[in-house]
MMTF fields as JSON, N, C-alpha, C and O atoms, coordinates in Angstrom:
{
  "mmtfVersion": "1.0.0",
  "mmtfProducer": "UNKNOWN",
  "numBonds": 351,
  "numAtoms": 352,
  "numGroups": 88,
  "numChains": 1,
  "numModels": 1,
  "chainsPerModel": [1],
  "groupsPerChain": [88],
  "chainIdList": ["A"],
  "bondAtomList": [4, 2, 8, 6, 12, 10, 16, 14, 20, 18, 24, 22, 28, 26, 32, 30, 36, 34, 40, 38, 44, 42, 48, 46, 52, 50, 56, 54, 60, 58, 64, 62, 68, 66, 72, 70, 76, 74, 80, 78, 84, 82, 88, 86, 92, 90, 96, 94, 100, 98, 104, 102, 108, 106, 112, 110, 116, 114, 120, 118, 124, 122, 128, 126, 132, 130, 136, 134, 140, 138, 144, 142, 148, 146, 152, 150, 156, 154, 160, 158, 164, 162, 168, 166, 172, 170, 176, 174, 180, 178, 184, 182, 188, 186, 192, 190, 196, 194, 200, 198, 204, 202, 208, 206, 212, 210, 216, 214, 220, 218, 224, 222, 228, 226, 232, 230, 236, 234, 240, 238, 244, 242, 248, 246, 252, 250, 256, 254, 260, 258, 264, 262, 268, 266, 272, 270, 276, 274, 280, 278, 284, 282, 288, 286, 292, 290, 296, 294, 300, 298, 304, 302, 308, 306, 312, 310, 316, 314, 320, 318, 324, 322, 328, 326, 332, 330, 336, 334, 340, 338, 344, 342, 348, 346],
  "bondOrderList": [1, 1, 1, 1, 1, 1, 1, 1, 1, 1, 1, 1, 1, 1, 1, 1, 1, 1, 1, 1, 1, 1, 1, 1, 1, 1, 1, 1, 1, 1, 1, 1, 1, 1, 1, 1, 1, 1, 1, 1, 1, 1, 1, 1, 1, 1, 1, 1, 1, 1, 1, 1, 1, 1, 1, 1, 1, 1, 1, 1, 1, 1, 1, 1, 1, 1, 1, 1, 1, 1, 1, 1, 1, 1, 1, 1, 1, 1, 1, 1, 1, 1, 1, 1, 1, 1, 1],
  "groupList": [{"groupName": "UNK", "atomNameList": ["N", "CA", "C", "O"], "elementList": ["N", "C", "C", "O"], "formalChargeList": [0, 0, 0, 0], "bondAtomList": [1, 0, 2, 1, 3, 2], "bondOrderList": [1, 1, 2], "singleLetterCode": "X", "chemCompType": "L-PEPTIDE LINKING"}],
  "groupTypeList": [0, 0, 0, 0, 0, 0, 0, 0, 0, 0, 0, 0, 0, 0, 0, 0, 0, 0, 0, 0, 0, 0, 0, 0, 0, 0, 0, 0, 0, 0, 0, 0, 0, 0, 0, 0, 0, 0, 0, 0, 0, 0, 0, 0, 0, 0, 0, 0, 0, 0, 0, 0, 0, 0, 0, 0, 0, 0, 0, 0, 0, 0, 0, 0, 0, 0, 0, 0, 0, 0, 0, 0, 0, 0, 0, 0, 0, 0, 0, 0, 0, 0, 0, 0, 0, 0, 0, 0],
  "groupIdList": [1, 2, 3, 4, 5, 6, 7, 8, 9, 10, 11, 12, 13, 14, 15, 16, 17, 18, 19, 20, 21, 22, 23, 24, 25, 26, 27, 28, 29, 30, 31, 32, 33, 34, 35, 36, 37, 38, 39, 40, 41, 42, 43, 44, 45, 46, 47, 48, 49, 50, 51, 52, 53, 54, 55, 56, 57, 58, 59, 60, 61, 62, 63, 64, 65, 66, 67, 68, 69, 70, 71, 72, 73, 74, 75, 76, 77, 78, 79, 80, 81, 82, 83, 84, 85, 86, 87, 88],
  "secStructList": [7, 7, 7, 7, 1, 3, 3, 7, 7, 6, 6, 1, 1, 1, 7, 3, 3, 7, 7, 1, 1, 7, 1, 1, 7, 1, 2, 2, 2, 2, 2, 2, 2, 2, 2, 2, 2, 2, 2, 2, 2, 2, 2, 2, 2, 2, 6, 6, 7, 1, 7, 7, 7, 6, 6, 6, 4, 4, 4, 4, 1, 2, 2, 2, 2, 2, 2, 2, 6, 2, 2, 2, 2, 6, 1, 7, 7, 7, 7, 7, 7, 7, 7, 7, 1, 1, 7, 7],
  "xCoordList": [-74.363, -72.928, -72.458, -72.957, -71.693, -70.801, -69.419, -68.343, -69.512, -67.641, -67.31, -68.045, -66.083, -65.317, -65.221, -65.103, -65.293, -64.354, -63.16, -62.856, -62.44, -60.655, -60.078, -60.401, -59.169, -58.523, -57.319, -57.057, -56.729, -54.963, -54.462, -54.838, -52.974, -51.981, -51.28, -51.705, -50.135, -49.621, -48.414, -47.752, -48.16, -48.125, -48.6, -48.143, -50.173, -51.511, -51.582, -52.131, -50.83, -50.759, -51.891, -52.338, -52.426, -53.467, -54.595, -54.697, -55.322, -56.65, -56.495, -56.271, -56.634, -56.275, -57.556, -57.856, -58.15, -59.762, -59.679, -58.815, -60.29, -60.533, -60.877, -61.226, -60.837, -61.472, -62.561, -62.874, -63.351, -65.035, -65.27, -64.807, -66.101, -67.504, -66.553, -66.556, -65.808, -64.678, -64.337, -63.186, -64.857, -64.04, -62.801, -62.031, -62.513, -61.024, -60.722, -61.587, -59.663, -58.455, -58.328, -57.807, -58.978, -59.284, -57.958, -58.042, -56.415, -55.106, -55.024, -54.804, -55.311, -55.181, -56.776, -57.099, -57.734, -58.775, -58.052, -58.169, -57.307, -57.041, -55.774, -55.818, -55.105, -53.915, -54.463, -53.889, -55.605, -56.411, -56.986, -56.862, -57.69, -58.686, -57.305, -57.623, -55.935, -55.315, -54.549, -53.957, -54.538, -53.788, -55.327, -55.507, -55.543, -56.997, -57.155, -57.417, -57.057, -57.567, -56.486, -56.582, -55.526, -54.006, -53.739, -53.093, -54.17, -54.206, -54.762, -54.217, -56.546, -57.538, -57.227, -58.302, -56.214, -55.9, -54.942, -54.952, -53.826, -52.628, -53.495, -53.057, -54.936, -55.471, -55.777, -55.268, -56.833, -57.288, -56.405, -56.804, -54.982, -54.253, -53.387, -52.813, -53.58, -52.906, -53.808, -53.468, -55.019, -56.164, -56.842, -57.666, -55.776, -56.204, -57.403, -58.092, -57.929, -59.529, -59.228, -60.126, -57.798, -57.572, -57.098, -56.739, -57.41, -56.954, -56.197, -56.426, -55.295, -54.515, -53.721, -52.776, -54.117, -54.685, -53.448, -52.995, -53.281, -52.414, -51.402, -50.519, -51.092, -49.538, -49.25, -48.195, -50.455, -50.428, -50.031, -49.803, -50.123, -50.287, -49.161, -49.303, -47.985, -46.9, -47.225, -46.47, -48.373, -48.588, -48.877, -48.04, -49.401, -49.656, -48.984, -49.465, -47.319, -46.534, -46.656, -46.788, -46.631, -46.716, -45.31, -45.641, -44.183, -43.619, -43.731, -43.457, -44.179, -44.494, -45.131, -44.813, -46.177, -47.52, -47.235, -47.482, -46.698, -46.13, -44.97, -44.385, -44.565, -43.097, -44.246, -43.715, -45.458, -46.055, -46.945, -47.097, -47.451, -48.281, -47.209, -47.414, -46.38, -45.407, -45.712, -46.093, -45.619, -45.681, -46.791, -46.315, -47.704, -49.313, -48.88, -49.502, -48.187, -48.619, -47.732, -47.932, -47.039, -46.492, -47.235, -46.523, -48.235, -48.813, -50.152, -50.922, -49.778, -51.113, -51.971, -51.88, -53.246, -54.657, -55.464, -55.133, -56.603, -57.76, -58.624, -58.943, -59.371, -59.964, -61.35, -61.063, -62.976, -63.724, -64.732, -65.538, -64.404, -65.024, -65.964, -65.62, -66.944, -68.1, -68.472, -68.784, -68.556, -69.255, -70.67, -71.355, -70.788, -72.009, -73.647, -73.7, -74.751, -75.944, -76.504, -76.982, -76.442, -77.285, -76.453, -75.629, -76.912, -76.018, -76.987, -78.079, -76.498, -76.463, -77.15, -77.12],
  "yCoordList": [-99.251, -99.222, -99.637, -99.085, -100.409, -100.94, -99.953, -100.105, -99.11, -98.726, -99.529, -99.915, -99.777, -99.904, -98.939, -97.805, -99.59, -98.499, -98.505, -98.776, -98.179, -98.272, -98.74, -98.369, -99.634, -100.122, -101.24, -101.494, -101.779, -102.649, -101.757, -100.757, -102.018, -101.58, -101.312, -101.554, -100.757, -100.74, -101.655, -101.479, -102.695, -104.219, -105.089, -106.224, -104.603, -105.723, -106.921, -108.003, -106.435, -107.496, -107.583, -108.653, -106.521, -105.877, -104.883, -104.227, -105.258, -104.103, -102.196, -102.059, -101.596, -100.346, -99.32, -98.741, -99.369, -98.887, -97.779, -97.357, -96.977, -95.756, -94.533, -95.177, -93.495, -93.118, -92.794, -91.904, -92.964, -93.049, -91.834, -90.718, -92.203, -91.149, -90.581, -89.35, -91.064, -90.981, -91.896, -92.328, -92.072, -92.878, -92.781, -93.735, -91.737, -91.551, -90.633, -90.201, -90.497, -89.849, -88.387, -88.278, -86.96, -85.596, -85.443, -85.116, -85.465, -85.681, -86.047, -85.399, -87.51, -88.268, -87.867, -88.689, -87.224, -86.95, -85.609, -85.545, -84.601, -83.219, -83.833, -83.432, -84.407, -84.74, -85.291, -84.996, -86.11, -86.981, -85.97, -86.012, -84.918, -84.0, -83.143, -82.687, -82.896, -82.064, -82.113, -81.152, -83.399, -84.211, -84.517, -84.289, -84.692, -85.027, -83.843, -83.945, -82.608, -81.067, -80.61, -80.017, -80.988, -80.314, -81.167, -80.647, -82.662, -83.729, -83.05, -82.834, -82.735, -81.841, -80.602, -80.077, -79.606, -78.613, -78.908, -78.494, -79.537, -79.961, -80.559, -80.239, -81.574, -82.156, -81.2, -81.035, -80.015, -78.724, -77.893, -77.312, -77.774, -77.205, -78.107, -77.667, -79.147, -80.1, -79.922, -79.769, -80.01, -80.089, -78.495, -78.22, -77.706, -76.019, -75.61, -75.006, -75.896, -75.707, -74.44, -73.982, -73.872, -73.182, -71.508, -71.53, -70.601, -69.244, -68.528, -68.918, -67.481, -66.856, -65.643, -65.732, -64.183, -62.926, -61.763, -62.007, -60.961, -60.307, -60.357, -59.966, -60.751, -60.995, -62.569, -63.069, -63.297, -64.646, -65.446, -66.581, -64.214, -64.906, -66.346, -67.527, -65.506, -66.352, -68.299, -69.163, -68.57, -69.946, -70.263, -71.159, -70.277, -70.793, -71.511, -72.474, -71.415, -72.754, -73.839, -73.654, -75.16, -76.359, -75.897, -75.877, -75.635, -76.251, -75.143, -75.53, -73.425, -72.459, -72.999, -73.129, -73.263, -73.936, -74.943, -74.693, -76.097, -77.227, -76.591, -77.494, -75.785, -75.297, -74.415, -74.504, -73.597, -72.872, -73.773, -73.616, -74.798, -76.078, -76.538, -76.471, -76.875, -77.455, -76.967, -77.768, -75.566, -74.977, -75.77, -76.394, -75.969, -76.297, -77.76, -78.177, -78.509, -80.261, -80.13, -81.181, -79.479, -79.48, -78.552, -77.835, -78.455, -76.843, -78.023, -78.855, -77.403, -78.115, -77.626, -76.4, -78.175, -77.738, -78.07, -78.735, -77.27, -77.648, -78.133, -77.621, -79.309, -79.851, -80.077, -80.807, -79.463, -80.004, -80.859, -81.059, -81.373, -82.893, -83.239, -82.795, -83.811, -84.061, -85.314, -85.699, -86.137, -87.479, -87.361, -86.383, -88.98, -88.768, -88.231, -87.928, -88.187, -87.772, -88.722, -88.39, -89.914, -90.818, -92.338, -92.706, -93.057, -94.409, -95.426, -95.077, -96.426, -97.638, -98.638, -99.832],
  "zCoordList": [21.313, 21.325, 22.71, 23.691, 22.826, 23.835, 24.409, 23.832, 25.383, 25.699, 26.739, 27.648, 26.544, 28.128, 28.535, 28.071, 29.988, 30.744, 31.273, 32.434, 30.337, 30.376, 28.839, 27.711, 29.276, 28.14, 28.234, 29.41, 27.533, 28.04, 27.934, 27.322, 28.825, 29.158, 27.581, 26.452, 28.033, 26.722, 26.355, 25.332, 27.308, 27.004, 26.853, 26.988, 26.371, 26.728, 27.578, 27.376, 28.68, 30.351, 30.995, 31.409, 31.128, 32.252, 31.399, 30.362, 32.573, 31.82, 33.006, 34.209, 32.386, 33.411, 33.027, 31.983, 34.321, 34.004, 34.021, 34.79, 33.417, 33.481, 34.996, 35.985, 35.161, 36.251, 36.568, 35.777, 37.246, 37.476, 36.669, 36.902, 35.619, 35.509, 34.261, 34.293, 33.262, 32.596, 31.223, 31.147, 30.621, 29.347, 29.272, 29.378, 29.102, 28.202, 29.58, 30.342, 29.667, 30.369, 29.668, 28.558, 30.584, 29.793, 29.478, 28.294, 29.832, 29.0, 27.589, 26.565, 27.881, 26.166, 25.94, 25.083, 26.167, 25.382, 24.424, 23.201, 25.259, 24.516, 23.46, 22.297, 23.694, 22.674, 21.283, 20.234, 21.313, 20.521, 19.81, 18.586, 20.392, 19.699, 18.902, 17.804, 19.297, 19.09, 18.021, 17.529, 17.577, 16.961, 15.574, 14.378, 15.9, 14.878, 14.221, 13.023, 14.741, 14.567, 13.636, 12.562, 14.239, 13.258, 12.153, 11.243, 11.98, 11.208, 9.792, 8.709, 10.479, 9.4, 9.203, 8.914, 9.175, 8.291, 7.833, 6.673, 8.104, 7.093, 5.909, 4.804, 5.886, 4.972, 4.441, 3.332, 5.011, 4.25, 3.496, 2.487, 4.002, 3.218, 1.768, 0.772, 2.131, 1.211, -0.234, -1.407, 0.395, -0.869, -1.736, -2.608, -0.736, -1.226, -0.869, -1.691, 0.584, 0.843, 1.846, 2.553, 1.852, 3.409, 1.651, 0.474, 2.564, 1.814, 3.038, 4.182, 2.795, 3.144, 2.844, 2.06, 3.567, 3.171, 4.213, 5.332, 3.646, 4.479, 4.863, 4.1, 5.935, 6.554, 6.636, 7.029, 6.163, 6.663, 4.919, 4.5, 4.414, 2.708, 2.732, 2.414, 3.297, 3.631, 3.937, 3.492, 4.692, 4.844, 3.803, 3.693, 2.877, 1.238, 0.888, 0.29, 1.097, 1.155, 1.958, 3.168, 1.421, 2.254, 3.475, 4.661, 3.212, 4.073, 5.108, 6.244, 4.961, 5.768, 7.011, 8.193, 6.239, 6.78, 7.929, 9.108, 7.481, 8.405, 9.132, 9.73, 9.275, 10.023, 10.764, 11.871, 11.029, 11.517, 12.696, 13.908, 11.708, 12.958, 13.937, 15.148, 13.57, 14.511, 15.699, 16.552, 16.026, 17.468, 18.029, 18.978, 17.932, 18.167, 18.458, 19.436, 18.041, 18.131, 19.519, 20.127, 20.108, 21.09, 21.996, 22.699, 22.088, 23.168, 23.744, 23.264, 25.116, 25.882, 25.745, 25.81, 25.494, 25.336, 26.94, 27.921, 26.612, 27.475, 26.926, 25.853, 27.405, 27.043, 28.178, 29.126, 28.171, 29.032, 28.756, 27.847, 29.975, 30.107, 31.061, 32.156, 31.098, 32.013, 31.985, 30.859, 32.876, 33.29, 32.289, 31.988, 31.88, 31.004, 31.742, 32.934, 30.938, 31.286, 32.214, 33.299, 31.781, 32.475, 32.478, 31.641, 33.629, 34.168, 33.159, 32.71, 32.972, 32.665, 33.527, 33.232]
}
C-alpha cells in the first residue's frame, strides 16, 4: 500500500503535507473516527440491532435516538496517536 504524506488543499491548488511522523492530522483523525462511530449506530439502530432497557427504553424511537446523538457529533473527542513502527 502506498500513503501520502499529506493531501490537496481544499482548492486542489497545492499539496499540504502532513506533519512529520503523522498521516492524518490527530484533529481530523478524531472527527473521522467520530463521525464514522455515530454513522454505525444510527445504522445499528435503523436495522434494530441496538436494545434499550430501563430509563433508556425511551431511545427505541428513531427520532429519540437521533435527537440524543446529536449532542455527540458536536463534542470533542480524544483521539491517540503515535508515529508509525518502522520508516520506509
Amino acid at each position: 500500500m502506498i500513503v501520502p504524506g499529506g493531501g490537496l488543499s481544499p482548492d486542489a491548488t497545492k499539496w499540504v503535507a502532513c506533519k512529520t511522523g503523522f498521516f492524518l492530522q490527530v484533529r481530523a483523525l478524531s472527527r473521522l473516527f467520530r463521525r464514522l462511530f455515530l454513522d454505525g449506530l444510527m445504522e445499528l439502530h435503523r436495522t434494530g440491532q441496538l436494545a434499550f432497557f430501563g430509563d433508556l427504553e425511551g431511545l427505541a424511537a428513531a427520532d429519540a435516538f437521533k435527537a440524543w446523538l446529536a449532542k455527540f457529533r458536536k463534542a470533542e473527542g480524544v483521539v491517540y496517536a503515535k508515529p508509525a513502527f518502522g520508516e520506509a
